[in-house]
N, C-alpha and C positions, 0 to 999 in steps of 0.2 A: 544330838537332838533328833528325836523322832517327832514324825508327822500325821499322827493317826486319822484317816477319814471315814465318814460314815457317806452312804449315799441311801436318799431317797429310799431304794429300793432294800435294802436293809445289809450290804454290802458294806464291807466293813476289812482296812487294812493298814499297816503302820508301815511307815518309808524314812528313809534316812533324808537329808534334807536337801542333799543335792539328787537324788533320785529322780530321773524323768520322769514323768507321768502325759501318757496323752490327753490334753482337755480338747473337746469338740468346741467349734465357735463359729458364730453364725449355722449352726448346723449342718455344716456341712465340712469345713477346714480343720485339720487336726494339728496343734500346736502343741511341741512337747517343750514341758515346763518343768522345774526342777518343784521337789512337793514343797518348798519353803514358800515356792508363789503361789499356792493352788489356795485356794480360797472358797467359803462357803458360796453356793449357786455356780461354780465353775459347773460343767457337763462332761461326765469321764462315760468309756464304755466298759458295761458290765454283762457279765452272760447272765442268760436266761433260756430255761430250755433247750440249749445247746446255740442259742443265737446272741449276735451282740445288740443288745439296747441303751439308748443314751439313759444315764441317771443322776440326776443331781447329786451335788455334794450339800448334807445339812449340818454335819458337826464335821471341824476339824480342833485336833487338841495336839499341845506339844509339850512334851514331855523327855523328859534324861533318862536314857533307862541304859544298864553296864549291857557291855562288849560291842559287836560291830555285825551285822548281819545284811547281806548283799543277795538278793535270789538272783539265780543264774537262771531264765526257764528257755525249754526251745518254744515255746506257744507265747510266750509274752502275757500270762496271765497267773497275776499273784492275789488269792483268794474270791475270784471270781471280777477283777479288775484287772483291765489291759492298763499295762504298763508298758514300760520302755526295760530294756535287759541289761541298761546299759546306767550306769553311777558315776557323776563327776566328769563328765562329759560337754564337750559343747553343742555337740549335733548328732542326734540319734541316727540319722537316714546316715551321714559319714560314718560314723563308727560301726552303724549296724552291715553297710556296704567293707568295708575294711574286715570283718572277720567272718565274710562269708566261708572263705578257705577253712579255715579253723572248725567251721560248721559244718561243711563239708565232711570232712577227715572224721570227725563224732558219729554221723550217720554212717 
């Protein structure tokens, strides 16, 4: 199952369903959620002009679509939304600390 959202800002991207996604709360806390819980009005960050801006979430749709697609990025940014790099995880900040090495070694 995919989790397609749209933001405010015209921002637009589909995530497998355990997929972390950073949502901003109380504006200022950043809580990663897997996109099965992300919901309309949640607040993701999106670039703009080369900077990050909060942008609401106005549509989200879910849909079955064939095969498996996982983005790997070293930026954390999949279609112009900060994401999490990480899938089927429980804690982005452990996992993302646990393969620094491996991050390392790429660069």
């Amino acid at each position: 199952m995919f989790h397609t959202v749209t933001t405010v800002s015209g921002h637009k991207v589909s995530f497998t369903e355990l997929y972390l996604i950073p949502v901003i709360e109380n504006d200022i806390t950043v809580n990663y959620v897997s996109a099965k819980q992300i919901k309309i009005d949640d607040v993701l960050y999106v670039t703009s002009n080369d900077h990050l801006i909060a942008s609401t979430i106005t549509t989200k749709i879910m849909k079955t679509k064939s095969g498996y697609y996982a983005s790997l990025t070293m930026s954390g940014v999949v279609n112009g939304i900060m994401s999490s790099c990480y899938d089927n995880v429980q804690n982005h900040e452990s996992t993302h600390f646990s393969s620094d090495l491996l991050r390392g070694f790429y660069r």
